[in-house]
N, C-alpha and C positions, 0 to 999 in steps of 0.2 A: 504494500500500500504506500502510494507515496503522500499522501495529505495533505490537505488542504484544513485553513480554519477557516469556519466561517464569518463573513465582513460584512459589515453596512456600506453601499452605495456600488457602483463597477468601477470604482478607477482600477486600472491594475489590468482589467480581464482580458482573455484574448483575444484577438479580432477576427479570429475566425476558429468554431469549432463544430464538430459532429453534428452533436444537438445542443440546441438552446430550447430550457424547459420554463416556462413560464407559468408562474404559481408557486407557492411552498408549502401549503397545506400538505395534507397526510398524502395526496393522489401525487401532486407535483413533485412530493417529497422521494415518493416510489417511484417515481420515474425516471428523476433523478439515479437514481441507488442503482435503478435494472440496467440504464444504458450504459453509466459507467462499468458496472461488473462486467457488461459483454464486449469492454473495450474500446471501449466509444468515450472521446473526449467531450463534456459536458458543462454547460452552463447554467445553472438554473436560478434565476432571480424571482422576485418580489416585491411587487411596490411598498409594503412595510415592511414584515415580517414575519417572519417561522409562525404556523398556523393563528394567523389573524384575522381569517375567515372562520368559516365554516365546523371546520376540524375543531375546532375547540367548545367548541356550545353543545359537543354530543352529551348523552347519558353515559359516556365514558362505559360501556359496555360493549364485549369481544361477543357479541351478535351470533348464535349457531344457527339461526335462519326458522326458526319457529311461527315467530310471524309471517312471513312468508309463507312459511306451509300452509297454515289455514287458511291465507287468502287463493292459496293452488298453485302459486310462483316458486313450482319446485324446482326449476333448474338456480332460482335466485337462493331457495332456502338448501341447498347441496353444494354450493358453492358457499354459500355461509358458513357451513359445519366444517367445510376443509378448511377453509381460510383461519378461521377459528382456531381449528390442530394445529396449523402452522406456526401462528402466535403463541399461544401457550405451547408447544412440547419443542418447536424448532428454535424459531427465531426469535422472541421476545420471554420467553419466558419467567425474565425478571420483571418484569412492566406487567406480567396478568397473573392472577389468580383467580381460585372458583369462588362463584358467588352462588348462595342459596340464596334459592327462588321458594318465595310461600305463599301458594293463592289460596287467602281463606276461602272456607267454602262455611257461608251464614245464610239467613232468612234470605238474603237479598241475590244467593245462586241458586237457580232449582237442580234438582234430582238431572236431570236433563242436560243444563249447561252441564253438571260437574261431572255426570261421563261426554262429553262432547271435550272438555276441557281435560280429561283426563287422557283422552285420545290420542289429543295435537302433543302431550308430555311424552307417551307412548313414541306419536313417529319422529319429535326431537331425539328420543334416545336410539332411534333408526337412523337417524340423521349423524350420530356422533360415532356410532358404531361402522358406520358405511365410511366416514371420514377417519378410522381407525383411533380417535379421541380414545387414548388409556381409562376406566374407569375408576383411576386411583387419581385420574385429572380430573376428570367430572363426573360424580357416581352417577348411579340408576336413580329416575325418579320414580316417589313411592306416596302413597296416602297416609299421612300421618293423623294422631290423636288430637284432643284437643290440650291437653297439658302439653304436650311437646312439642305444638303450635305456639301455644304460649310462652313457651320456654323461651322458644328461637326469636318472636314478636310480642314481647310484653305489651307492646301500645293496641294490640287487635282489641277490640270489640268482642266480651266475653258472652252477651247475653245473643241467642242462637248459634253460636261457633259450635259447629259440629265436626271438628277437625281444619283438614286443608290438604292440600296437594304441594309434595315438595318436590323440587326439582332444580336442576344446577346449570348454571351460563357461565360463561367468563364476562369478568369483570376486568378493568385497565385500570392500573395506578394513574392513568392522569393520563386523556388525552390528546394537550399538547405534549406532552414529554414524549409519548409515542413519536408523531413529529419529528422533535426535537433528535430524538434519537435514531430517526431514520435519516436525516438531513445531516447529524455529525457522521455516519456511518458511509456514506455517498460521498461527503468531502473528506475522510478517510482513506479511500477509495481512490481518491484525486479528480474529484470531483469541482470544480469550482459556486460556491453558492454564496449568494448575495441578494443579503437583502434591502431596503432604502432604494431598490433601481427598478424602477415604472417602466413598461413597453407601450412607448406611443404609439407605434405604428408594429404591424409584420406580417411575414411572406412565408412562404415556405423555402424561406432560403436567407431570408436576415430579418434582424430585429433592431428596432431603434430604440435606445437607452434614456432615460435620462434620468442621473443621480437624483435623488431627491434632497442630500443633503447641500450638497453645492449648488445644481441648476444643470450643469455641463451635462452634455449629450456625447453617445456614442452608437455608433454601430457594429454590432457584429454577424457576422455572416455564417451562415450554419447548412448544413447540408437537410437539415430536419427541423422542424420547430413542432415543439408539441406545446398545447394550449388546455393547461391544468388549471384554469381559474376558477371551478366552480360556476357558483352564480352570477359570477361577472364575465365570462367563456361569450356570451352572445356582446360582449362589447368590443371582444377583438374579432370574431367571426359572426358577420351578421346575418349568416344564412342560418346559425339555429334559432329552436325557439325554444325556449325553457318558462314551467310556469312553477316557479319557488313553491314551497310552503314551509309554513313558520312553524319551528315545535320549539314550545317554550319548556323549561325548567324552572321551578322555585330552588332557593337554599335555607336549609333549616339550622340552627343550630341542634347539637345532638339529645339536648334535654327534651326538646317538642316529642322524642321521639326514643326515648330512655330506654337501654337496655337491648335494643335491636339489634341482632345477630343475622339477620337475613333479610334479603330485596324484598319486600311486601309487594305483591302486585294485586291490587285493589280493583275490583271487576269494577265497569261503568256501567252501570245502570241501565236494563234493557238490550245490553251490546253479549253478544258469547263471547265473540273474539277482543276486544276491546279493551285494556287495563289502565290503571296511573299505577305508574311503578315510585315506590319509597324507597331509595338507596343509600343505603348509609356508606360515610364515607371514610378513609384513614386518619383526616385531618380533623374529627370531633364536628362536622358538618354530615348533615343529609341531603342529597336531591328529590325532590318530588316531580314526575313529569312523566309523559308529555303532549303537547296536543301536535294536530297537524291541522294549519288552517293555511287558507290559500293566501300571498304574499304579493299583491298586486303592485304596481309602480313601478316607480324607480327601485333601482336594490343601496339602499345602503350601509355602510361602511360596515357598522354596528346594529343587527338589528334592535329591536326595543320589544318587551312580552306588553301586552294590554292587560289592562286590568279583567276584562270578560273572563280571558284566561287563567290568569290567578286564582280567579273565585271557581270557575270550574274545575282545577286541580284542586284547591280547598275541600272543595263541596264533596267530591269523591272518597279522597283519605276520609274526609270527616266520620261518613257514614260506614268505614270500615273501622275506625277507632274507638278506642273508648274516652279518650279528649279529643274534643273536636277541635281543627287546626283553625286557625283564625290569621285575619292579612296582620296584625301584628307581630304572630310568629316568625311571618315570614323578612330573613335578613337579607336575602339577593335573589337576584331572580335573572335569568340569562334567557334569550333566544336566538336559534340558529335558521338559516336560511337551506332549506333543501335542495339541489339543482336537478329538478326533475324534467325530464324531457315532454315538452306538449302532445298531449296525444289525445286534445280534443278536450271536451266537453265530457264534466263530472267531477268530480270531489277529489281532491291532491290527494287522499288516502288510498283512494284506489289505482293512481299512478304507481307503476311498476318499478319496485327498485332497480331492474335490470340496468347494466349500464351502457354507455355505447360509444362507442368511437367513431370518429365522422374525420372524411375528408375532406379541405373547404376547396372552393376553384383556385386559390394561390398557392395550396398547398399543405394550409397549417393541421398539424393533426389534433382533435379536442377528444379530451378524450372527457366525459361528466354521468351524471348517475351515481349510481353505487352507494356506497358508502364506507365509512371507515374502514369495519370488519373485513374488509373486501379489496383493498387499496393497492394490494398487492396482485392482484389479478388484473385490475384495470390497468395498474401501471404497465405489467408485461402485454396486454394488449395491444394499450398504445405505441409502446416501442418495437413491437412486432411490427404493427402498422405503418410505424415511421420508417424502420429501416426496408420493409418492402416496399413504399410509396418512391422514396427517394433510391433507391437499388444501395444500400451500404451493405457490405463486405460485416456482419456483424457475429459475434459470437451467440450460444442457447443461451437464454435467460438461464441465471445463477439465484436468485433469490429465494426460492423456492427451499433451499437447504442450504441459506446464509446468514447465519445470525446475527442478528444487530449488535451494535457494540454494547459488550456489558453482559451479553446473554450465558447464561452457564445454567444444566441442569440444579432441579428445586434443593436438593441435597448438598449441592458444592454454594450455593448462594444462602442454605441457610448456617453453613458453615462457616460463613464469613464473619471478619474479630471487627469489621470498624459497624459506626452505627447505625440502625436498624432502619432508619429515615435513607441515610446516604442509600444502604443496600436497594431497597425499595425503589428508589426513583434512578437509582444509575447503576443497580447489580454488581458487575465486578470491577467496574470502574467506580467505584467505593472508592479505593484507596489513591486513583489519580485524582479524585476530586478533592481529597483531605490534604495529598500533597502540593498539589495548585497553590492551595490555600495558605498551604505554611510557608510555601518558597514566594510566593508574590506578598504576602503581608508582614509575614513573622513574626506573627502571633502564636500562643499555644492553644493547645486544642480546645480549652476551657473558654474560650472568648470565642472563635470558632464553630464550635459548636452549640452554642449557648441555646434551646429550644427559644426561637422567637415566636411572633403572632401564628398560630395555626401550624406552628413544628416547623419553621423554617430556620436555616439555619443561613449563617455568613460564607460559610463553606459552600455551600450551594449556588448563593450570589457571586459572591468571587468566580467561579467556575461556570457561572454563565455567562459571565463577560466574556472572559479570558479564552473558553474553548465552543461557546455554545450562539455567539456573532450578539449579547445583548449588548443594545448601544443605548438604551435610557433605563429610566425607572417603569415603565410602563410593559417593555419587553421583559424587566425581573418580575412582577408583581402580578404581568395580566397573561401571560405565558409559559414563562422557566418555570415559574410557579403559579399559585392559582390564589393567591389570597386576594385579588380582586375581586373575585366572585362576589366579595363581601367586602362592601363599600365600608363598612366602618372599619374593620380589618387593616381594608388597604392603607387606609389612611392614617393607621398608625405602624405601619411596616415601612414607610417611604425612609423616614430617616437610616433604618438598617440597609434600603437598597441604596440611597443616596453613599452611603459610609464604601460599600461595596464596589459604585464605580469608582468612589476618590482613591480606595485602594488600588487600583487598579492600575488609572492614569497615574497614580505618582511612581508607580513600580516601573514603569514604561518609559 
């Protein structure tokens, strides 16, 4: 590997290479990662920053394609369950664990839904087993009692609880760190990534630059251009058509929600297939979410959740709990933008997650659709695409059985001596992040390490400057890490990240 760090803006970049990949979310990120591994010299920028779309507003769940099942999009929910094995057993293994799943079954499911519901658990564990998922990764799901319901969800709703159905998904420590970690792994790789550099214009053969931090423009010339932008994909190729839709998420803190051991998915009223999932999270926070509502207009930067919303995520948990959740529980509240491809007239929920890669008349290749759990199938698509479009001489996609950096099996990661925060969020590069830290500040580990707002440590900040291309407090805070989510949070963690860059530039 020869490597690359990742930077803010393009000065520096080269003026002509393979592909130029344009995006840095999780899709752009995989794209990134596949073309390099197959030998192909790589450019991938960003008009901001490492997943400041889309990829970050998920439910942070490794997807085994269940939903999908039940709506019939088996070929989407079979490619969910591999991709899923690949993250947990291959390539990410430090970034996912299992998460219990517990659909109460109370007055408010009948006899009916709960075998229809019992079913879709059924051909998810079809789904995991066809995908060769170990069941020491994700056991069998099974019907449980109602005390051992309550064990796992103290907050359920005791009066009609006549059990519930357990069953197991993958969960992601965080993801943009996913991201993060596939875009350090690419420019590893000797990839060049940058982000602060906007594409004004492009071709399927060059792309126009321009820094965002200075002004200054450039061009570079590429045998290929692939077009990972998500939501904003119809603003450089204007022949798709994408009709967004919004799914918002609440943040709770972990008392609304005391004692939870397991995702609560919370049937919707009158719907079989339909849930609000409760997830609790590492960082003493829970997610409540999510809706899908149609996202008309313009797209902007940040989406925003409506209040409708909130009170419908409310109102769900509520009448599964035994405290009902109220809008001053709630401390943050995030919404992401879908890029779903137009296919007419009807309700964004029933749009296909299937994803699709498209040729434009100049060239550029888009690839959109999908989603996270899946990022890595799309990105080998697109680069399939690219390098047949364009005729390049390219090696077989590598990713499939390439592990991100940091990755080691459950056993050697839980073996590791530094701390349990660093393991979690960067696995075995734990100990490059602790030494970053001590050789650019020189401080000891006690100052260091110190647990800040929500377990964040200086060690982490430092280490996202230095290796991971942060260039403000907004990339530490609303990115590297997630205490943004929570506006009050954020706002007392600035000082730690501020301290973080000063370290940084004075080392430099």
């Amino acid at each position: 590997m020869t490597g690359h760090r990742i930077t803010a803006g393009p000065a520096g970049v080269p003026n002509e290479v393979d592909v130029v990949v344009i995006g840095l979310g999780i899709t752009g990120a995989g794209v990134a990662l596949d073309a390099v591994t197959r030998g192909l010299s790589v450019l991938a920028v960003d008009a901001h920053d490492l997943a400041f779309g889309t990829s970050r507003w998920s439910s942070k769940l490794v997807h085994g394609g269940l939903r999908y099942l039940a709506s019939g999009q088996l070929g989407v929910a079979h490619e969910s369950a591999v991709e899923r094995h690949l993250l947990m057993e291959v390539t990410a293994p430090h970034l996912t664990h299992a998460m219990a799943t517990l659909i109460p079954l109370n007055d408010a499911v009948t006899a009916l839904q709960s075998t229809v519901i019992r079913g879709g658990l059924l051909g998810g564990d079809l789904l995991r087993r066809a995908a060769h998922t170990s069941p020491d990764t994700l056991p069998r799901p099974r019907r449980i009692g109602t005390a051992e319901a309550l064990a796992l969800a103290p907050p359920l709703r005791r009066a009609g609880l006549r059990g519930a159905l357990l069953g197991w998904d993958g969960q992601l420590e965080d993801d943009a760190r996913l991201v993060t970690t596939v875009a350090r792994t690419a420019a590893a790789h000797g990839a060049h990534v940058r982000t602060r550099a906007r594409v004004l214009a492009a071709t399927g053969t060059a792309v126009t630059l321009r820094d965002e931090l200075t002004g200054g423009t450039v061009v570079v010339r590429a045998r290929a251009v692939v077009n990972a932008t998500g939501v904003w994909a119809a603003d450089l190729v204007h022949e798709i058509r994408l009709r967004p839709s919004r799914g918002t998420h609440l943040v709770l803190r972990e008392d609304c929600v005391s004692g939870l051991r397991a995702a609560v998915f919370a049937p919707v009223p009158g719907q079989t297939n339909r849930f609000v999932l409760v997830l609790p999270q590492p960082d003493g926070t829970a997610y409540v979410g999510l809706t899908d509502e149609p996202a008309d207009g313009p797209v902007p930067d940040v989406p925003q959740p409506t209040e409708p919303e909130i009170g419908f995520l409310l109102d769900v948990v509520s009448a599964a709990f035994e405290r009902p959740l109220h809008r001053g529980d709630v401390v943050g509240a995030y919404a992401g933008l879908r890029p779903l491809l137009d296919a007419g007239p009807g309700e964004t929920a029933d749009l296909s997650r299937q994803h699709a890669t498209l040729v434009s008349r100049t060239g550029v290749v888009t690839t959109v659709g999908g989603k996270l759990t899946t990022y890595r199938q799309m990105a080998e698509d697109a680069v399939d695409a690219a390098v047949a479009h364009a005729g390049i001489d390219a090696g077989p996609c590598r990713t499939r059985a390439l592990p991100l950096l940091g990755a080691a099996d459950r056993i050697t990661l839980a073996g590791l001596e530094q701390p349990r925060r660093l393991v979690r969020r960067f696995g075995t590069d734990a100990a490059l992040v602790l030494d970053t830290a001590r050789s650019v500040t020189g401080l000891g580990d006690e100052e260091l390490l110190a647990p800040g707002v929500q377990g964040v440590t200086l060690a982490e900040l430092v280490f996202g400057v230095t290796h991971e291309g942060a260039h403000d407090v907004d990339d530490l805070l609303d990115r590297r890490t997630r205490v943004g989510l929570v506006p009050a949070d954020r706002a007392r963690a600035v000082p730690l990240a501020e301290r973080a860059l000063g370290l940084v530039v004075a080392h430099r």
